[in-house]
Each structure stands twice: as structure tokens, then as C-alpha cells.
N, C-alpha and C positions, 0 to 999 in steps of 0.2 A: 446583480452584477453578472460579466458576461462568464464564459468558459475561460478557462486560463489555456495558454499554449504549456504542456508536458514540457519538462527537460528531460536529455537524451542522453543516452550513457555516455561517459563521459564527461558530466557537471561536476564539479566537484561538491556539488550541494545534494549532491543522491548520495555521496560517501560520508554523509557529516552527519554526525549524531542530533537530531532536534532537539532541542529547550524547551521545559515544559512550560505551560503556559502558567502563566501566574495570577494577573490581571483581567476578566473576561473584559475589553472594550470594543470601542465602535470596530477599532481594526481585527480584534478573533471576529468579531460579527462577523462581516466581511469577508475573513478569511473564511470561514465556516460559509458563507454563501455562495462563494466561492466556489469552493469545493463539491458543492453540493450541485452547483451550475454543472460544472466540470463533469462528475461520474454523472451524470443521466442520459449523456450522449450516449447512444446506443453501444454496444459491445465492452463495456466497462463495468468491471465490480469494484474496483476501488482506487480512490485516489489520495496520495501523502501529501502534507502540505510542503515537501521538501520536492518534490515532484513537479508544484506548478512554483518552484522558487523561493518558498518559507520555509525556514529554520525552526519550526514551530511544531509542536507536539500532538499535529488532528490530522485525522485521514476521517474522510468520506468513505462510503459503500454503499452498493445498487443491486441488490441479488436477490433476484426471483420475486423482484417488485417491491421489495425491501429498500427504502431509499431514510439512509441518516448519516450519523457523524458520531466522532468520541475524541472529545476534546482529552489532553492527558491521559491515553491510553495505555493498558499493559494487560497481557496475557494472565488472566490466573488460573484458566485452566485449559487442559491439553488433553484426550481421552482418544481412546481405543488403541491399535497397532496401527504405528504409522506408514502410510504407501505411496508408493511413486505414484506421481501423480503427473500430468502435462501441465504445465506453466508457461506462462508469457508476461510480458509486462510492456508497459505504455510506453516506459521511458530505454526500452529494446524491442526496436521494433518488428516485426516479423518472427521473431524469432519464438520458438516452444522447445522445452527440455522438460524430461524428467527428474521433477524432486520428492524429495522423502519432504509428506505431510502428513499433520495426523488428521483421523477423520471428523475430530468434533473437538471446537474451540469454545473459550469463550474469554469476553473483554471485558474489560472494565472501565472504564472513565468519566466525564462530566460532562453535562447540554449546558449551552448557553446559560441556565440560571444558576448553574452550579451544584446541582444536583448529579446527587451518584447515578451511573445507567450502565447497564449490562447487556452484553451483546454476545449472544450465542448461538453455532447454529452446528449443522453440517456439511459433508459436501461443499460447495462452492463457499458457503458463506464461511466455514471453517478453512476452507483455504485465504480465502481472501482480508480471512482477519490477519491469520499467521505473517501473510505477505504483506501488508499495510504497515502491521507493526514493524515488521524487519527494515521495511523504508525508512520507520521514524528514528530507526538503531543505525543507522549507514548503511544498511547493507539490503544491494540485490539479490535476486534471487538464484543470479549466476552465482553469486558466492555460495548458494549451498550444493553445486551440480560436483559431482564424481569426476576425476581428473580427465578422464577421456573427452566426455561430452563440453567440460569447461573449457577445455584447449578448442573443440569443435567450433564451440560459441565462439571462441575470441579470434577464428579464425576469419568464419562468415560475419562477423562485426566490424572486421577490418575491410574485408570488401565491399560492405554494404556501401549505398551513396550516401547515406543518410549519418556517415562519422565522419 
């Protein structure tokens, strides 16, 4: 299936909490192919399925050649002192802030057959689990920015052309 076109802040489907999956059918297939179409386009680590328009509980990631998915995901672990870090995201374009990440995650959730799988890294892939999951929770990454820098964003978001 092809790339799905991103939603942009804004959607009210990036603020909505996803439903976990229940069901694996033709359409998680799909969604999951999806997804997977989606993050390989070059400069992307991860994509939500609330992101290309699903209400649905799987994000994709592409880090350091690292290309999968986790259906039904949740963080169970979080390690070392957490640090600012620069971030951007697909669905705010242009834009990079500083947020507080920790440096080493790790995920939890289901493949296609329903089997348990775990997903752990550092660095980029531990940022980009953290940020995946918070997509599938409502929330972007502007919601964890320091009051300064969040009034900054929602400044230059306003004049962006692209709202």
C-alpha cells in the first residue's frame, strides 16, 4: 500500500487518545503496511497510526536501519537521567524544541501474529519510542515543551502557511 499523507496540527485526531486494537484483520494488516510504507521515506523515525488518520493503537519506526511496528504498544521501561533533547515531529512541520527524554526505552506490544515483541533502544530509537507512544496518548510533543518555548511554538505555528 502506498505512504499515507501525515495530519498536521491541528486534526483533532493527533489529540484523541487511540483504541487498542483488538481484532488483528485484513484492515490492522494494512494499517501496519501502511505505516510501515509511510516511516521509510527518508528523514522519519516514527509514524502513529493517528498521524496518517487511525484511531488505532500501532506506530511504525525506522532508526538506524531498524524498520518495524508494535501493534498495542506501552512503555515499560524508561532508564537513565532524562535530557533535553531537540525534537520535531511530521505532524509540526519545521519546527524543533527542546524536550526532556530519557535516554533508554523500551516497548512493548504485538506483530501481526500476535505474538508479544519488545522494542528497546537508545538515543534516537528511545526517543522515538517515547514520542510514538505519546502520539497514541493524544498528545504532541509541544505538550511537553517549558512555557516559554511552547508560547514560541504556538507562535511560529500560527504563521506558518502550512495552518
Amino acid at each position: 500500500m502506498p505512504e499515507r499523507p501525515i495530519r498536521i496540527f491541528g486534526d483533532p485526531v493527533l489529540k484523541t487518545v487511540c483504541e487498542p486494537v483488538g481484532v488483528i484483520d485484513d484492515r490492522v494488516r494494512g494499517l501496519v503496511e501502511d505505516l510501515v510504507d509511510s516511516v521509510t521515506v527518508p528523514g522519519r523515525a516514527g509514524v502513529a497510526a493517528n498521524q496518517i488518520g487511525v484511531g488505532l493503537r500501532v506506530f511504525s519506526y525506522n532508526v538506524d536501519g531498524r524498520i518495524g511496528y508494535l501493534i498495542n504498544p506501552e512503555i515499560v521501561e524508561l532508564s537513565g537521567e532524562p535530557a533535553l533533547v531537540d525534537e520535531g515531529c511530521l505532524s509540526v512541520p519545521d519546527l524543533w524544541y527542546p524536550v526532556l527524554r530519557y535516554p533508554h526505552a523500551k516497548a512493548r506490544g504485538t506483530d501481526l501474529d500476535g505474538n508479544e515483541v519488545e522494542v528497546e533502544g537508545d538515543g534516537i530509537m528511545a526517543q522515538a519510542l517515547q514520542h510514538e507512544t505519546d502520539h497514541l496518548d493524544g498528545k504532541l510533543y509541544l505538550d511537553r515543551l517549558d512555557k516559554e518555548n511552547r508560547r514560541d511554538a504556538m507562535r511560529v505555528i500560527r504563521e506558518s502557511p502550512w495552518f
